[in-house]
C-alpha positions in Angstrom: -24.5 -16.4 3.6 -25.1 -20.0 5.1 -27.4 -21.8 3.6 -28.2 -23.5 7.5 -31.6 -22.0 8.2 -33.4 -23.3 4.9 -31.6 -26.6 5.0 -32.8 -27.2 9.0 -36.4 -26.3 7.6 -36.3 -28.8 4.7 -34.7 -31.4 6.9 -37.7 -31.6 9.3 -40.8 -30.9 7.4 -41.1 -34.6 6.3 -40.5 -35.7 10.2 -43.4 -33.3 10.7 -45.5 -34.2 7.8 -44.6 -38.0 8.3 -45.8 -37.6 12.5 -48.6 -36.1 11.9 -49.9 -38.6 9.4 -49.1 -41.6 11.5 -51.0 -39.9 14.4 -54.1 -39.5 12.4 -53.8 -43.4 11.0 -53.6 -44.1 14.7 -56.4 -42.1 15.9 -58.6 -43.6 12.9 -58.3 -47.3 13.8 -58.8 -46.7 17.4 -62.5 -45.1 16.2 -62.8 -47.8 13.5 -62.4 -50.3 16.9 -64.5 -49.2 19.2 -67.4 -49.6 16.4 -67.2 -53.4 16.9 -68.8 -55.1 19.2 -67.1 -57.8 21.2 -64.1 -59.8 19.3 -64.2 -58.0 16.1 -62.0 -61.5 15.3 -62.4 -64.5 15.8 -58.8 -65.0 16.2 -58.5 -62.2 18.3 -55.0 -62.0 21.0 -55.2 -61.8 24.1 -54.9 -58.9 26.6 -51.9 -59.8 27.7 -50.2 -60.5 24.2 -51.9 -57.2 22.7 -50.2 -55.1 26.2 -46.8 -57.1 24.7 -47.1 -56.2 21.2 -47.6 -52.5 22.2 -44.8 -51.9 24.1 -42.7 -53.9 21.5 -44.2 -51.1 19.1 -43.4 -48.6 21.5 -39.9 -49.9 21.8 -39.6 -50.2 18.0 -40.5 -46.4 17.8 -37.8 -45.8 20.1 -35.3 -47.4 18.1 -36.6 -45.4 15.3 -36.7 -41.8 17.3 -33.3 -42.4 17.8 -31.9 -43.5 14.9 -33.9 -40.4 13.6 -32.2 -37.8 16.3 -28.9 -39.2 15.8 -29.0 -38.3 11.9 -30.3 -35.2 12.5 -27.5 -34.7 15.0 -25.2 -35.5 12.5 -26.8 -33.9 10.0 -27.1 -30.6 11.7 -23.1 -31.4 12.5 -22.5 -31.1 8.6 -24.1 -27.9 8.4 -21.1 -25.0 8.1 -21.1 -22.9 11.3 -21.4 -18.9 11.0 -18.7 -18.6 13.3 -15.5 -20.0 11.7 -12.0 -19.6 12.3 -10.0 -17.9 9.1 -7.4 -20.3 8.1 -9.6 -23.9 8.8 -9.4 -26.7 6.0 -12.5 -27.3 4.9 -13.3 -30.9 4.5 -16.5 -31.5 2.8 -18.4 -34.9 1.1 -20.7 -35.8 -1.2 -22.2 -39.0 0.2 -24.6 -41.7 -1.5 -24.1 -44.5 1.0 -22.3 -43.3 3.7 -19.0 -44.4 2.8 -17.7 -40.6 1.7 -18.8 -39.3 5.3 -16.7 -42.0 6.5 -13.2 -40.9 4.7 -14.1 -37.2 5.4 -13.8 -38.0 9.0 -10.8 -40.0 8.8 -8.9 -37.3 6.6 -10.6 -34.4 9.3 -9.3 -36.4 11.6 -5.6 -37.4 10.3 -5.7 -33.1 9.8 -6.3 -32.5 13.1 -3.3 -34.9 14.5 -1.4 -33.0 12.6 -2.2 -29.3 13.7 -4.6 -28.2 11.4 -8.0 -26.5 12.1 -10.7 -28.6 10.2 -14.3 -27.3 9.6 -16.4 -30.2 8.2 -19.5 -29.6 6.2 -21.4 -31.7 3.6 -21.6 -30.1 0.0 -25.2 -29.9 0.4 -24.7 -27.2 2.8 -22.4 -25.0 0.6 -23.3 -22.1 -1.8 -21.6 -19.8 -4.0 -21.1 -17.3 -1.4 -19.8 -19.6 1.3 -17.0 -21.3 -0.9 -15.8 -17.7 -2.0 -15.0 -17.5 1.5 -12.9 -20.3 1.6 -9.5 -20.3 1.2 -8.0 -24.0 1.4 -10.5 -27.4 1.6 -10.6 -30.6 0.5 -13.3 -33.2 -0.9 -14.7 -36.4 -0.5 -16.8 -36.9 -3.4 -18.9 -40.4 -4.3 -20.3 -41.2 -7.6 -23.5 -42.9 -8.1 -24.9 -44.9 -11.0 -23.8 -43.8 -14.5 -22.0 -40.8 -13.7 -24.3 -39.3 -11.3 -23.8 -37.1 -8.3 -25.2 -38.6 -5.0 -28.6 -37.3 -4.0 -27.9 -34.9 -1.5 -25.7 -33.2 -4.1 -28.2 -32.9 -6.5 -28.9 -29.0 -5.2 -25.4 -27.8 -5.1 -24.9 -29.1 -8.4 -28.6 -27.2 -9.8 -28.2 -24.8 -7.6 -24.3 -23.7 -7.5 -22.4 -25.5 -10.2 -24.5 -23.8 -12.8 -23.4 -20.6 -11.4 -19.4 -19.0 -12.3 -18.2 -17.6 -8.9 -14.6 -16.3 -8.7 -12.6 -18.7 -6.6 -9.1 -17.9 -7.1 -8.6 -17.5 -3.4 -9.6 -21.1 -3.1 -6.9 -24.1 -2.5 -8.3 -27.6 -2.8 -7.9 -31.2 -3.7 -10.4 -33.9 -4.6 -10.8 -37.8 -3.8 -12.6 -39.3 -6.2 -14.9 -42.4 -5.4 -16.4 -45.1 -7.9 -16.2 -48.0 -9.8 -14.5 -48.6 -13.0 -17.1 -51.6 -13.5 -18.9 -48.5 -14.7 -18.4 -46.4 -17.8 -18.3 -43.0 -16.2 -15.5 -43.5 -13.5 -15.6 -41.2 -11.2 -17.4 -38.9 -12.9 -18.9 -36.7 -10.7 -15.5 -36.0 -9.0 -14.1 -35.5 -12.2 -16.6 -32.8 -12.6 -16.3 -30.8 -9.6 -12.7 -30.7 -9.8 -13.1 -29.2 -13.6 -16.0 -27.3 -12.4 -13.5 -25.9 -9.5 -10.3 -25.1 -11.8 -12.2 -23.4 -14.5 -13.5 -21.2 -11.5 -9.9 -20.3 -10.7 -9.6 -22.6 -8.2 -6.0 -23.4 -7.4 -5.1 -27.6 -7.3 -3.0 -28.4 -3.8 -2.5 -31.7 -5.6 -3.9 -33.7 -8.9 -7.4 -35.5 -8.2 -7.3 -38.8 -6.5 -9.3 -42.0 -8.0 -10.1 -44.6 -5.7 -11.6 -47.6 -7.3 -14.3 -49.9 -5.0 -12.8 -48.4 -2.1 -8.9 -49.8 -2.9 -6.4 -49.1 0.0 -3.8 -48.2 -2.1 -5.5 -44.9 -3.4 -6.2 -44.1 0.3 -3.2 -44.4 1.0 -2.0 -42.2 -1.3 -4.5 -39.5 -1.1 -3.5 -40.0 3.1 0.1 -39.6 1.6 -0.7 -36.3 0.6 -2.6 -34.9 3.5 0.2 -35.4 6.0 1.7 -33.0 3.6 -0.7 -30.3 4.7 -0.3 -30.4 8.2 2.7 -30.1 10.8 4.3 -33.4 9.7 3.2 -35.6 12.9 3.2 -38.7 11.7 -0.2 -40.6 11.8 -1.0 -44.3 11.1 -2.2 -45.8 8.1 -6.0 -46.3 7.8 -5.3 -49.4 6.4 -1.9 -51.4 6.7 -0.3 -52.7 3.7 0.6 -55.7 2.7 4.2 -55.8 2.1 6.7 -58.3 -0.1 10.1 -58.8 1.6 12.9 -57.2 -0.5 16.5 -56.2 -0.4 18.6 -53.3 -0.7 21.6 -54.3 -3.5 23.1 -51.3 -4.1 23.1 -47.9 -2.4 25.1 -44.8 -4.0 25.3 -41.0 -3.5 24.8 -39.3 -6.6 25.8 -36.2 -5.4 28.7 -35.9 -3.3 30.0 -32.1 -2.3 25.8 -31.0 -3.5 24.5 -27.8 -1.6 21.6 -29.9 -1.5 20.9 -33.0 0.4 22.3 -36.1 -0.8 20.6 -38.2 -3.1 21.1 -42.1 -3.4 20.4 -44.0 -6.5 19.1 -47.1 -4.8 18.4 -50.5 -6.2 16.0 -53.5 -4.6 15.4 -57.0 -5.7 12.7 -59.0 -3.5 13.3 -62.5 -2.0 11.5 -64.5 -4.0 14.1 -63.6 -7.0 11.2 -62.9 -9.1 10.5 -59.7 -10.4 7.0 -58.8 -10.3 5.4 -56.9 -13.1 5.2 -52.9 -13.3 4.6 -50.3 -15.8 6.6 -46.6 -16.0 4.9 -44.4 -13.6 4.1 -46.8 -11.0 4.7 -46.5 -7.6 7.1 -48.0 -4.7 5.4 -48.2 -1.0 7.7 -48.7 1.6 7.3 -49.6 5.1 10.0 -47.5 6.7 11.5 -48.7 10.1 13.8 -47.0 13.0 17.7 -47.6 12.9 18.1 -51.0 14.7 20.3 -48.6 17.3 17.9 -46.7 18.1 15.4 -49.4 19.2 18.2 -50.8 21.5 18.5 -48.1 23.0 14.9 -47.3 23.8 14.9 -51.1 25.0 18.1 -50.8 27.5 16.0 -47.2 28.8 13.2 -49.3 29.3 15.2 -52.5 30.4 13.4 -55.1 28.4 14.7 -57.9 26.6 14.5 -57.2 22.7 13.4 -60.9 21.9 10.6 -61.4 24.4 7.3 -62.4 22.3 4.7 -59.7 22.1 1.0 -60.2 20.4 0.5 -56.8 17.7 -2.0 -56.6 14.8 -2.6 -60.3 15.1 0.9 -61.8 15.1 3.0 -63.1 17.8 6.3 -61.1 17.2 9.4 -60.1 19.4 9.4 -57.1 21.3 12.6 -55.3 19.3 10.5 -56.3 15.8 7.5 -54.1 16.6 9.0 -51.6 17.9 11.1 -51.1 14.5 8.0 -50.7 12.8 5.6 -48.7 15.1 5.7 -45.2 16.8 6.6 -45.6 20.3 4.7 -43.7 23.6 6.8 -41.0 24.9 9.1 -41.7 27.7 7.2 -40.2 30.3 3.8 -42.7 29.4 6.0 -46.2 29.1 6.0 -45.6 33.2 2.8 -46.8 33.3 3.5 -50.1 31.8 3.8 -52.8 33.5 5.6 -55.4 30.6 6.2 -55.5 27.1 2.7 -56.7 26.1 1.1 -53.2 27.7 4.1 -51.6 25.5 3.5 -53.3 22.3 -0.3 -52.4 23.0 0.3 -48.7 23.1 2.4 -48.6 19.7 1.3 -47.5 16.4 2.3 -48.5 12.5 4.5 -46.3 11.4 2.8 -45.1 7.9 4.2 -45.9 4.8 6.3 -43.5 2.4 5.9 -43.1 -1.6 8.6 -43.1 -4.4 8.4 -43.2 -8.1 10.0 -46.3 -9.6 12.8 -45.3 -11.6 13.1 -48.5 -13.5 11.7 -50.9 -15.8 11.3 -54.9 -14.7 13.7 -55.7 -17.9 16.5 -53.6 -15.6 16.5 -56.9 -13.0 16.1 -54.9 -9.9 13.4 -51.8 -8.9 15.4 -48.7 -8.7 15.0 -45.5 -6.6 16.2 -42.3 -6.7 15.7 -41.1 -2.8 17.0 -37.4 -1.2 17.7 -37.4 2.3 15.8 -35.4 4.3 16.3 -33.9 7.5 13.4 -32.9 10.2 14.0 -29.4 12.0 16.4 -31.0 14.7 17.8 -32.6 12.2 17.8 -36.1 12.7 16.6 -38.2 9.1 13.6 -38.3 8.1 11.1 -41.4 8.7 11.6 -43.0 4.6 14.4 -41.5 3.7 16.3 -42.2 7.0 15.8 -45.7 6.6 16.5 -46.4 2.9 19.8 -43.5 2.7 21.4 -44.2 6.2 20.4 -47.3 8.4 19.0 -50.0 6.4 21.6 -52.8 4.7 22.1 -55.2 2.2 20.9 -58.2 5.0 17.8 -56.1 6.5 14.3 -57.0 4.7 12.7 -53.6 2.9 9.0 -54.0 3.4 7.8 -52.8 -0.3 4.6 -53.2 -2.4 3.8 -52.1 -5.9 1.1 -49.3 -6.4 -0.7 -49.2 -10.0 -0.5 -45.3 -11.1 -2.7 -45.2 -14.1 -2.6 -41.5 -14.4 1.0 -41.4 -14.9 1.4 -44.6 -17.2 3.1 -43.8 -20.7 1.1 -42.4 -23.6 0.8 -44.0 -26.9 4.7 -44.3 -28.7 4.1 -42.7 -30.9 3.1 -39.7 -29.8 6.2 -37.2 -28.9 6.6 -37.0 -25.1 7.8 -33.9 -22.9 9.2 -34.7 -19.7 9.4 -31.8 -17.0 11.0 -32.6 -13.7 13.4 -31.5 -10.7 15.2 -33.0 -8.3 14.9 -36.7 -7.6 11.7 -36.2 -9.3 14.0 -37.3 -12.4 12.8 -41.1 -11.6 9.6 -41.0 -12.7 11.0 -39.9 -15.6 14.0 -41.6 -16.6 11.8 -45.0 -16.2 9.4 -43.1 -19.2 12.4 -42.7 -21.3 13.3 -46.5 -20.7 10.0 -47.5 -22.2 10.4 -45.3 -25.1 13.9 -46.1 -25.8 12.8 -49.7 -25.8 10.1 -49.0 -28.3 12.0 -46.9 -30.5 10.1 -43.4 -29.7 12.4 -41.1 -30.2 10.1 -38.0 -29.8 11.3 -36.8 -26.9 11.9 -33.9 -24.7 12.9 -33.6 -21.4 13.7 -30.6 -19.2 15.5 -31.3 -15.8 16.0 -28.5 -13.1 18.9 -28.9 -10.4 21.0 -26.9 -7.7 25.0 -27.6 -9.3 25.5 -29.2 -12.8 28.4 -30.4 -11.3 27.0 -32.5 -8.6 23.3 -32.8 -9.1 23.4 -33.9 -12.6 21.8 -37.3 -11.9 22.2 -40.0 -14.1 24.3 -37.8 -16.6 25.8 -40.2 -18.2 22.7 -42.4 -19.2 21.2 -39.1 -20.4 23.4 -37.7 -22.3 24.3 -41.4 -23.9 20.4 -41.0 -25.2 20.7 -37.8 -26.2 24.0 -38.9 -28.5 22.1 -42.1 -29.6 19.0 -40.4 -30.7 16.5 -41.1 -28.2 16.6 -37.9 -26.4 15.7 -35.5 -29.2 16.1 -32.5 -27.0 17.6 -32.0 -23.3 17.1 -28.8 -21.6 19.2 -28.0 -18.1 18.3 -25.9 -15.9 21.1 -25.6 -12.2 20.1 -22.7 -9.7 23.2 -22.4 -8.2 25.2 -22.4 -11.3 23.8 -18.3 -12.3 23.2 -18.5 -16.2 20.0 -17.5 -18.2 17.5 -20.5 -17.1 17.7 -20.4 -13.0 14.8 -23.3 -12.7 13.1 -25.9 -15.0 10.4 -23.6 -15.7 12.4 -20.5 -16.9 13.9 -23.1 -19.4 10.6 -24.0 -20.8 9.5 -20.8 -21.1 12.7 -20.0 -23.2 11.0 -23.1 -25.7 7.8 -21.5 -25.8 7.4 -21.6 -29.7 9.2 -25.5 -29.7 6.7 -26.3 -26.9 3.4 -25.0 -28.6 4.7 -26.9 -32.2 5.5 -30.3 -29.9 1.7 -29.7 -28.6 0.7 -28.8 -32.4 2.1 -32.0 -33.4 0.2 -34.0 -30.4 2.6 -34.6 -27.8 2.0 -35.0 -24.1 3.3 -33.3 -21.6 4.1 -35.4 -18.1 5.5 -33.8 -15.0 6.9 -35.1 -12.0 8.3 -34.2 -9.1 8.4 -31.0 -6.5 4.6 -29.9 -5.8 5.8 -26.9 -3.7 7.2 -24.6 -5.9 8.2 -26.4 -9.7 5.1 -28.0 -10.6 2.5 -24.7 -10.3 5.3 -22.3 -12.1 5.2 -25.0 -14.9 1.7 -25.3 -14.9 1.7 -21.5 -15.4 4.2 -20.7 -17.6 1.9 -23.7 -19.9 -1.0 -21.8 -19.3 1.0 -18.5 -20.5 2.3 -20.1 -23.5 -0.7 -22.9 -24.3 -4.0 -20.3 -22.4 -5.7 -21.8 -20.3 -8.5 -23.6 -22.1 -5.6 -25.5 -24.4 -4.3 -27.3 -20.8 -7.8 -27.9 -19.7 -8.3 -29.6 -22.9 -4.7 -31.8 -22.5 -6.0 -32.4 -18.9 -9.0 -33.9 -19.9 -7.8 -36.0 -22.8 -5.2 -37.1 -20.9 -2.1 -35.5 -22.5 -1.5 -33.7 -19.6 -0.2 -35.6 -16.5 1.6 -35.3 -13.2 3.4 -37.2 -10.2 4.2 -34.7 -7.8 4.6 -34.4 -4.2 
């Protein structure tokens, strides 16, 4: 089953073959010498030199032995083990340079911090066989030149791509790396992820693209890992370099919900101007503990909140970077001896994700944010600090993050808009842009626990609906009984208005729950559109997704 054993002997027949050759080259110019007699030139070093330029060659082999053994190490490292424990995420690359062995670590890593088994391997050392084994992984995939797969690669793809193994026990997710200098973007990633689906291959989230190695996209995909674990919170790999804004308004939507309550929540940054962002786009937030909560870890600790600390560069007070960082356990901050050893043993606290439900033309960048609740249930890290503790004079760290994949299609194309929950803001910024342009073609579909609390934004909706823009708006509430329990019973009930809309070229965008809403709508499409009709809306683009 491992493909190990014939990899190992490939791997060190050209160490062999190159050894033995420099051996003989070796052995023929110390006969070619002795043939001389005397200086064989006139220029010729001395002893002592020619002992010092040998053991420099000597020590120059060394280096080179153990750069050698240390790939191979690595190498062999890559190589899946015949003895693997059932339920591991599988984290494999495809590397040209090195730099898609690099995030494979880092997400193997990030994984393992939070509770998951990780076996790594590099595609090389994967066959048809082996992956039908599988049941979750995730990969790292580099593309080289115009579309092509890295090198090592180049077997898997011969060897196993042209092959059709059932792999519909397989979960997975791909990060795409490239550079959109080049034509075929990502190409290679792009075709192992089709490759995978068509296989039956189940999607734990849409395909990352990272472009010339952009943080943002790390982020992200990062963003979406930490989903797969136990929820421990681990850093960024790269911090983010936040704007200063502030909260203006905060209101709960749904009083009285059996749900969680939702806040519509509006931000405006200090500058008072508005940067630029398209429908689809995406709000990073840098969330921060309750400002009670870090004096009271201070007065545990008895230190002063304002004494100056040195963290990621900056001189900063104590109280500040504890706000922003994970803190050591109480039983560890014994061992420091000030604030400085305390600061030193903190970590960024990583950032959160939320679909901007607003257009700059609105004057502020609005959310639309659930609280959540951990197991012992204290708030969660984002939502905790947008719905309950942060107000109208604290800064909200927040950057903009380009989402390309989810930007509007052309207006005049109709437009079907699936979502639940507070995935509705995504959404309602899409039906901004098209009410704005006058494209009226458009369907949305919103699932919900209680029309009578979790409606959000009625009002705006239905004023659409009355006005024209909203050609159709189908409702689905769980708790309310009826015929259509959740969003995807209620397309299912459209199936002959939803295959004319596709027909007549429309694209279908989803955002919102990934546990749960987006696969049942995903396969009630399939059921009503087969599957090679979504494949070909995924690939031309007509078929799109924010979900988390």
């Amino acid at each position: 089953m491992s493909t190990a054993p014939a990899t190992a002997s490939r791997g060190i027949a050209p160490v062999i073959g190159n050894t033995v050759v420099m051996l003989l080259l070796a052995a023929c110019a110390w006969l070619l010498a002795g043939l001389h007699e005397g200086d064989w030139w006139q220029a010729m070093p001395s002893a002592t030199r020619g002992y010092a330029a040998a053991m420099a060659m000597l020590a120059y082999a060394g280096l080179v032995a153990a750069f050698l053994y240390r790939a191979h190490a690595r190498d062999k490292a890559m190589q899946p083990s015949d003895v693997m424990t059932q339920d591991a995420l599988w984290v494999v690359h495809a590397s040209q340079t090195g730099f898609a062995m690099e995030l494979a670590d880092m997400t193997a890593t990030s994984l393992r911090r939070g509770g998951v088994t990780v076996q790594r391997a590099a595609l090389e050392h994967l066959d048809s066989a082996r992956l039908q084994t599988i049941e979750r992984a995730v990969f790292v995939i580099s593309t080289t030149g115009e579309g092509d797969p890295p090198d090592p690669a180049l077997g898997f793809v011969r060897q196993v791509m042209s092959q059709t193994p059932a792999l519909k026990g397989l979960q997975y997710a791909v990060l795409a790396l490239g550079d959109r200098e080049y034509t075929q973007f990502c190409a290679f990633g792009h075709q192992l992820d089709d490759w995978l689906r068509r296989q039956g291959a189940q999607p734990l989230f849409d395909l990352v693209e990272v472009d010339n190695g952009d943080d943002s996209a790390l982020r992200h995909w990062q963003h979406h890992i930490a989903q797969l674990g136990n929820g421990e919170e681990a850093p960024d790999w790269s911090a983010p370099r936040y704007d200063a804004w502030r909260l203006r308004e905060r209101v709960e939507l749904n009083p009285g919900s059996l749900g969680g309550p939702a806040f519509h929540l509006s931000l405006a940054p200090d500058t008072g101007t508005l940067p630029d962002w398209t429908a689809g786009d995406i709000a990073e937030i840098g969330p921060r503990h309750a400002a009670g909560d870090v004096e009271d870890f201070l007065h545990r600790l008895a230190l002063p909140a304002d004494v100056p600390v040195r963290w990621q560069g900056e001189t900063q007070a104590l109280a500040t970077v504890l706000a922003c960082s994970h803190w050591p356990d109480m039983a560890s901050t014994r061992v420091f001896p000030d604030a400085q050893a305390l600061a030193d043993a903190c970590t960024p606290l990583p950032h959160r994700e939320y679909s901007i439900a607003s257009l700059p033309a609105d004057g502020a960048l609005h959310l639309l944010v659930r609280l959540m609740r951990r197991a012992d249930g204290t708030p969660g890290l984002g939502s905790g600090w947008l719905c309950t503790h942060a107000q109208t004079s604290d800064a909200v760290p927040l950057r903009i993050r380009r989402n390309p994949n989810f930007h509007p299609p052309a207006a005049a194309a109709p437009l079907i808009l699936i979502g639940n929950g507070t995935g509705l803001a995504g959404l309602r910024a899409h039906l901004k842009v098209r009410a704005q342009a006058g494209a009226t073609r458009n369907w949305l579909l919103f699932g919900e626990r209680q029309r009578a609390c979790d409606f959000f934004h009625a009002d705006e909706l239905l004023a659409w609906r009355a006005q024209g823009a909203l050609e159709h708006l189908d409702l689905a509430f769980s708790r309310d009984g009826g015929e259509h329990r959740y969003v995807q019973h209620a397309l299912l009930a459209q199936a002959n208005r939803l295959r004319s809309w596709i027909d007549e070229g429309a694209a279908v965008y989803v955002c919102g729950s990934l546990a749960g809403m987006a696969p049942e709508v995903d396969a009630v499409l399939r059921i009503v559109l087969g599957d090679d009709r979504v494949e070909e809306l995924r690939a031309n683009g007509r078929y799109r997704r924010d979900v988390y």
